[in-house]
PyMOL commands that place a pseudoatom at each C-alpha (Angstrom):
pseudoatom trace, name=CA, resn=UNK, resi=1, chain=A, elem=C, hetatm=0, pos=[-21.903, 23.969, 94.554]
pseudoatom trace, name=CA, resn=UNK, resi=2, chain=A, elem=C, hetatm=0, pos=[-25.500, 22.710, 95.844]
pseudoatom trace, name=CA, resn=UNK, resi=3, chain=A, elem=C, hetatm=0, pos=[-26.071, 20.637, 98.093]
pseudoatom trace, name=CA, resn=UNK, resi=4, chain=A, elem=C, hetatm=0, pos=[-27.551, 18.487, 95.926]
pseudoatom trace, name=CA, resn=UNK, resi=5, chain=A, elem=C, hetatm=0, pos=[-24.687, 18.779, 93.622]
pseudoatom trace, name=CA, resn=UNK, resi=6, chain=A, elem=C, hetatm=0, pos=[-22.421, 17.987, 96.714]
pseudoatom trace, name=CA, resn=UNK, resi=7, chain=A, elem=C, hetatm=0, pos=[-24.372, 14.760, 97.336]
pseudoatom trace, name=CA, resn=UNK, resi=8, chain=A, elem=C, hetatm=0, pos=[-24.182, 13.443, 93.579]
pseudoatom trace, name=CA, resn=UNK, resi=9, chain=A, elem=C, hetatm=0, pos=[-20.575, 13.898, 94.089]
pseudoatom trace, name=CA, resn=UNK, resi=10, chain=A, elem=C, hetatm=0, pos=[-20.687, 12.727, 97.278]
pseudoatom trace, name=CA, resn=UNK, resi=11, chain=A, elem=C, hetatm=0, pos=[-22.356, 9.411, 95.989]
pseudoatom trace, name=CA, resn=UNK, resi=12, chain=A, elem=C, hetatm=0, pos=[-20.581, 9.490, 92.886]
pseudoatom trace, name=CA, resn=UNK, resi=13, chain=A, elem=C, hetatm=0, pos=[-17.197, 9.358, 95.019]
pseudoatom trace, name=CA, resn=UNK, resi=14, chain=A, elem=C, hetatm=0, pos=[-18.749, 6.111, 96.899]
pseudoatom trace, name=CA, resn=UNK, resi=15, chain=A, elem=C, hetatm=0, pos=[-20.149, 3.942, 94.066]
pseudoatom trace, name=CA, resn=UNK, resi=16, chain=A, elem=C, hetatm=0, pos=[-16.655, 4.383, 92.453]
pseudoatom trace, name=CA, resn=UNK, resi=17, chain=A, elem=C, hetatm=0, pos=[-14.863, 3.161, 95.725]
pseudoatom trace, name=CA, resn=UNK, resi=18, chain=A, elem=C, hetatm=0, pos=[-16.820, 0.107, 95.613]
pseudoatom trace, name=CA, resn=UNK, resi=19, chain=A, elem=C, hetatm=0, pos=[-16.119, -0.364, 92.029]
pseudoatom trace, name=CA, resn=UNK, resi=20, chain=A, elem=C, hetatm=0, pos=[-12.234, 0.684, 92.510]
pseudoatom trace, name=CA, resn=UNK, resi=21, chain=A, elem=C, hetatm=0, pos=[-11.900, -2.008, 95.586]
pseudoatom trace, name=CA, resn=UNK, resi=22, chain=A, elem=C, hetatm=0, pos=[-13.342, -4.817, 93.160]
pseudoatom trace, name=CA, resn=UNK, resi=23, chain=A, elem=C, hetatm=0, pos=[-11.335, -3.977, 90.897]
pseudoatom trace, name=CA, resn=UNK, resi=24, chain=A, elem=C, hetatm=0, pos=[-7.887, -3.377, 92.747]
pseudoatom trace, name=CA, resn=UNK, resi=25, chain=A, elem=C, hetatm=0, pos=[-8.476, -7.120, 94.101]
pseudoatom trace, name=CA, resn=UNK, resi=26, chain=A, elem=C, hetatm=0, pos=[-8.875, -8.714, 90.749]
pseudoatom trace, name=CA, resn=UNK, resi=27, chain=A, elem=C, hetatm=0, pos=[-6.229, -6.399, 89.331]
pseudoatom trace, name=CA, resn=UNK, resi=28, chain=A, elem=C, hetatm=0, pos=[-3.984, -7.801, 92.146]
pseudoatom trace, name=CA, resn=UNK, resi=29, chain=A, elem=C, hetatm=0, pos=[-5.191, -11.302, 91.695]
pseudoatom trace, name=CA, resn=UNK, resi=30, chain=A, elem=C, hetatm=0, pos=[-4.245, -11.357, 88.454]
pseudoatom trace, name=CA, resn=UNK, resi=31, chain=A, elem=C, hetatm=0, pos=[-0.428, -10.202, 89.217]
pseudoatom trace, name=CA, resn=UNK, resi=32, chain=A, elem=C, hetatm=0, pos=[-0.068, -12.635, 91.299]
pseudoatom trace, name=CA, resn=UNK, resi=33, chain=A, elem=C, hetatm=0, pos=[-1.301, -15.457, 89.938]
pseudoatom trace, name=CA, resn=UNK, resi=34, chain=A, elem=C, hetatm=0, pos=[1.188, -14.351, 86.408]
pseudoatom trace, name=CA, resn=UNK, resi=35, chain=A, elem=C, hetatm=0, pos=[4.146, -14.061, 88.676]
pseudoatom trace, name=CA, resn=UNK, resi=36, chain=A, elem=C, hetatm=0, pos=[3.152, -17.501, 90.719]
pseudoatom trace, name=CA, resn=UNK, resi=37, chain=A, elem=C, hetatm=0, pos=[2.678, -18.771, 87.363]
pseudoatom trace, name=CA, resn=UNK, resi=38, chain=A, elem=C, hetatm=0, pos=[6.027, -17.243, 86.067]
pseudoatom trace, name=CA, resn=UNK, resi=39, chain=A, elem=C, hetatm=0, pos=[4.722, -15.594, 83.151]
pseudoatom trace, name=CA, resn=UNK, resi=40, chain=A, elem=C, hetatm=0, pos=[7.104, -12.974, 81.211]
pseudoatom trace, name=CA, resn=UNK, resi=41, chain=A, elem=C, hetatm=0, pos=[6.084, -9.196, 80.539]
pseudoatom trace, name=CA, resn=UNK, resi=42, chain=A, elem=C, hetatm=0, pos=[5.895, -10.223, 76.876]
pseudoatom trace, name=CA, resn=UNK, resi=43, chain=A, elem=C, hetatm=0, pos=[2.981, -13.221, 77.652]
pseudoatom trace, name=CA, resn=UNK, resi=44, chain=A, elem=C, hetatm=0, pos=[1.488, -11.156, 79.821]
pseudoatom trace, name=CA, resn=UNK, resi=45, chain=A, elem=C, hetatm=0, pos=[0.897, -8.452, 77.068]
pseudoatom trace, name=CA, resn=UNK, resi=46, chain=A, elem=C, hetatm=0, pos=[0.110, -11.520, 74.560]
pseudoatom trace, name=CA, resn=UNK, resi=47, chain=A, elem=C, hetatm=0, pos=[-2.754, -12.167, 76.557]
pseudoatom trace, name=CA, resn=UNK, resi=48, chain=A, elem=C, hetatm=0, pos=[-4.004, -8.610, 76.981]
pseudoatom trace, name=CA, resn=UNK, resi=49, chain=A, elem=C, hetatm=0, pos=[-3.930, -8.127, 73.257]
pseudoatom trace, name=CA, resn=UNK, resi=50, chain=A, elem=C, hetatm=0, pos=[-7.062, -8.283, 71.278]
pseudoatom trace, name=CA, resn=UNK, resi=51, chain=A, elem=C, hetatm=0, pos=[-8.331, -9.414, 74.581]
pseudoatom trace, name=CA, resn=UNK, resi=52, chain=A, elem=C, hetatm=0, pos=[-12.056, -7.722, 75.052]
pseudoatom trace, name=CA, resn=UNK, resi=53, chain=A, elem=C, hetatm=0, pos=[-13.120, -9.012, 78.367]
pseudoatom trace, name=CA, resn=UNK, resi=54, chain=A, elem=C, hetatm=0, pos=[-9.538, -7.723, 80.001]
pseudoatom trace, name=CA, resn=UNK, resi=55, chain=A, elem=C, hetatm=0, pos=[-10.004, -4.023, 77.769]
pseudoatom trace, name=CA, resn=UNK, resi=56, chain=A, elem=C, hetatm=0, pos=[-13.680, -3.886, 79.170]
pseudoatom trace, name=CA, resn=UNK, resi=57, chain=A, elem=C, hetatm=0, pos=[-12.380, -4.228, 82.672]
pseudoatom trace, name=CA, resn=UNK, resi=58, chain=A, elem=C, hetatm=0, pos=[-9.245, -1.985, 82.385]
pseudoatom trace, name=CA, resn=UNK, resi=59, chain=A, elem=C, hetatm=0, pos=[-11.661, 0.329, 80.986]
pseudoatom trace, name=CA, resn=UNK, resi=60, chain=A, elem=C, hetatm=0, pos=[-13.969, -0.067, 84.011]
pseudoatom trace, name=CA, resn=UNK, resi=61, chain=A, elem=C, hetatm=0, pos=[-10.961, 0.345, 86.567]
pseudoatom trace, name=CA, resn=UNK, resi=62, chain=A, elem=C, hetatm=0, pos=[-9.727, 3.269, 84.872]
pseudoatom trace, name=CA, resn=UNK, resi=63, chain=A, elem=C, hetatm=0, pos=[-12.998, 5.205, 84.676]
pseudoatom trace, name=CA, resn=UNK, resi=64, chain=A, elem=C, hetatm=0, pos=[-13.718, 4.384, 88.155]
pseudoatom trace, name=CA, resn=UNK, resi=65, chain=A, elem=C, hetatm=0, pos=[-10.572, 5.975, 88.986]
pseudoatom trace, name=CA, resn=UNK, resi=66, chain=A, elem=C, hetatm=0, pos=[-10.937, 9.036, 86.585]
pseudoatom trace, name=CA, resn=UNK, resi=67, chain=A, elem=C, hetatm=0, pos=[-14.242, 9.839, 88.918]
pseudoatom trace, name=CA, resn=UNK, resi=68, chain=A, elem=C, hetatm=0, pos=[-13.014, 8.974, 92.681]
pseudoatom trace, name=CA, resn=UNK, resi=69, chain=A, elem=C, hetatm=0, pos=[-9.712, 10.440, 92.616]
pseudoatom trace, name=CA, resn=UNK, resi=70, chain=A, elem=C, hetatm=0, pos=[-10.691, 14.064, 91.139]
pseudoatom trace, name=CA, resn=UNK, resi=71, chain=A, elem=C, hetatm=0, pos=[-13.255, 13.969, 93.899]
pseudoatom trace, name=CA, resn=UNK, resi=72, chain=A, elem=C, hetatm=0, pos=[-11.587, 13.517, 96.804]
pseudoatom trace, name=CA, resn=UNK, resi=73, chain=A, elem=C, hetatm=0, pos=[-8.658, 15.839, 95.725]
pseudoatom trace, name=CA, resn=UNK, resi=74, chain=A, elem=C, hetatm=0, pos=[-10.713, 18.469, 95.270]
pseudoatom trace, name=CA, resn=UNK, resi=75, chain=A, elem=C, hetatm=0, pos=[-12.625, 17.676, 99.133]
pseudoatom trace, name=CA, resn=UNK, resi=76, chain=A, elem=C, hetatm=0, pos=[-8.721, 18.043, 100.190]
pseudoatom trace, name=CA, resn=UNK, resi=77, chain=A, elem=C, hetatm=0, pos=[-8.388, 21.260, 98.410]
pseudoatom trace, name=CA, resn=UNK, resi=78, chain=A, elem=C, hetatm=0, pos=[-11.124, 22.985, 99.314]
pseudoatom trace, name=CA, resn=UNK, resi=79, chain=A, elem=C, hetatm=0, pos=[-10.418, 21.782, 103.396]
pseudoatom trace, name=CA, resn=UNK, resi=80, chain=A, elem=C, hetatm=0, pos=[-7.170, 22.540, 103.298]
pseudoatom trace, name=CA, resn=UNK, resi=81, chain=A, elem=C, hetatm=0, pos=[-7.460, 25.884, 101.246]
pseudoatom trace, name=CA, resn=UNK, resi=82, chain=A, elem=C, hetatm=0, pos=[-9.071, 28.821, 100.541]
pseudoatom trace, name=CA, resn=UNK, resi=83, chain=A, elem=C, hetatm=0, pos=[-10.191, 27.606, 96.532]
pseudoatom trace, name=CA, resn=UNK, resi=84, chain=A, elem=C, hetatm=0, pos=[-13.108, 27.211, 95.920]
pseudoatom trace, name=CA, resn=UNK, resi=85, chain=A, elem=C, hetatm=0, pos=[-16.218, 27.613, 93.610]
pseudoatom trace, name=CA, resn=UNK, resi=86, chain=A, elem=C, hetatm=0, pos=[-16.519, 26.968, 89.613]
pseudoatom trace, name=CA, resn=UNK, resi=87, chain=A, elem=C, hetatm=0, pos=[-12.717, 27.224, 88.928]
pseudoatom trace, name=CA, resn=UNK, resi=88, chain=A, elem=C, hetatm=0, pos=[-11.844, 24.533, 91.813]
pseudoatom trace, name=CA, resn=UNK, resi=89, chain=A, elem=C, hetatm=0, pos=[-15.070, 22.112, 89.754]
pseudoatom trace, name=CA, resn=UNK, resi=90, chain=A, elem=C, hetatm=0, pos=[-13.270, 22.820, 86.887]
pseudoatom trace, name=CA, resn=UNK, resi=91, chain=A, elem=C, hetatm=0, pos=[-9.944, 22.138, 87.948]
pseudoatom trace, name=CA, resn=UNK, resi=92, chain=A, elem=C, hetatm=0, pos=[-11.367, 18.779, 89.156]
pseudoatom trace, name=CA, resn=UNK, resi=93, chain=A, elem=C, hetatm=0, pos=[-13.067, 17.963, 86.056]
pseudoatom trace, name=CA, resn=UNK, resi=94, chain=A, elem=C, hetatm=0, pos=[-9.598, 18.577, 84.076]
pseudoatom trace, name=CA, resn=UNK, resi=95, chain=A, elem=C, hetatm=0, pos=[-8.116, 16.389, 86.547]
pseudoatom trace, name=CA, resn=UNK, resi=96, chain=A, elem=C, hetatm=0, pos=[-10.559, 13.547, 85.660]
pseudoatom trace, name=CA, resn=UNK, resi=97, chain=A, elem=C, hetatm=0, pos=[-10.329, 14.306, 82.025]
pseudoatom trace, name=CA, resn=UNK, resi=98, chain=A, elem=C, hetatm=0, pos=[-6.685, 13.859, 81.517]
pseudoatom trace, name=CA, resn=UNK, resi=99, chain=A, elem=C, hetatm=0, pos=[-7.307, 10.552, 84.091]
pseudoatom trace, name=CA, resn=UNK, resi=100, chain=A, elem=C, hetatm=0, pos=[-9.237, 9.153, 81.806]
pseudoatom trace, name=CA, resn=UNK, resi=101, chain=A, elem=C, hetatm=0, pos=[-7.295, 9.839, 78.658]
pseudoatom trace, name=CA, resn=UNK, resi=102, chain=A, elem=C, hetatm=0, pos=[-4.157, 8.532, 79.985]
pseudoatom trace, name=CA, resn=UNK, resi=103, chain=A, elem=C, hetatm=0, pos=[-5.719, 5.296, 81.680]
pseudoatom trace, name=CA, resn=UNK, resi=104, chain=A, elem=C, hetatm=0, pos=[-7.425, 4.618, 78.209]
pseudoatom trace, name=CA, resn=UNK, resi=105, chain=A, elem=C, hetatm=0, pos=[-4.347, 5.386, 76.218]
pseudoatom trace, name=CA, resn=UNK, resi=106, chain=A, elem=C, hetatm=0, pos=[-2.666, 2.853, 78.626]
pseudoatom trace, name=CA, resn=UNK, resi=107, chain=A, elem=C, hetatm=0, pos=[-5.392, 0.021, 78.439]
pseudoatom trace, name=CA, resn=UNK, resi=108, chain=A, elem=C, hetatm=0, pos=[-5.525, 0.766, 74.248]
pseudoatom trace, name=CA, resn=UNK, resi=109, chain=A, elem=C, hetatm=0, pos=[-1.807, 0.056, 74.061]
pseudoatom trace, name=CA, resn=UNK, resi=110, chain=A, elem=C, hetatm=0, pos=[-2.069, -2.857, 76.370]
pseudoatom trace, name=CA, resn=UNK, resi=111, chain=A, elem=C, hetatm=0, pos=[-4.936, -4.201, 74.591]
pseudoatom trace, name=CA, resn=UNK, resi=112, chain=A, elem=C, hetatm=0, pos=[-5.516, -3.204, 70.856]
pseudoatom trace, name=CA, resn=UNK, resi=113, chain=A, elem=C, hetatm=0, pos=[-1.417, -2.881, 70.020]
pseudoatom trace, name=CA, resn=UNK, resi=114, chain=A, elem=C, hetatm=0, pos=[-2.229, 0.696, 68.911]
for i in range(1, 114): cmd.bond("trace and resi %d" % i, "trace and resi %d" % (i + 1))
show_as sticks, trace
zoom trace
């Protein structure tokens, strides 16, 4: 890859930290304050369904993830190994595909009662 390729991943990798750590915070906010408040699983998913503010942000959290994680990995990879080149990108990019599908399936269950 380029080095300008390398530094949109690069940057890519960071933006999505800082969304990921804003998120984990709120994500772990929110658990606590339904277990302080003793809510069951069952009100807990009440209140995610049909909810559009808590999909949006699931959403957000999940395609942060979906870019950060595939990233990194494949930085590990390539340090640690001898793979490299297009089939190591593509790899990564499989990685973040399936991320994203099964985060969304998740948050669309959680959310829309599909």
């Amino acid at each position: 890859m380029s080095r300008a390729g390398e530094a949109r991943l690069w940057l890519a990798q960071r933006i999505s930290a800082g969304i990921l750590g804003v998120a984990v915070v709120v994500h772990l906010g929110t658990i606590i304050y339904a277990a302080h408040v003793g809510f069951s699983a069952a009100a807990i998913i009440s209140r995610l369904h049909d909810n559009l503010l808590f999909a949006t942000f699931y959403f957000v959290f999940v395609a942060a993830a979906a870019v950060h994680a595939p990233i990194g990995l494949r930085a590990v990879i390539a340090e640690m190994t001898a793979w490299r080149g297009r089939s190591l990108n593509v790899a990564a990019v499989a990685f973040a595909l399936l991320l994203f599908a099964l985060g969304a399936h998740a948050v669309l269950l959680l959310t829309a009662g599909v």
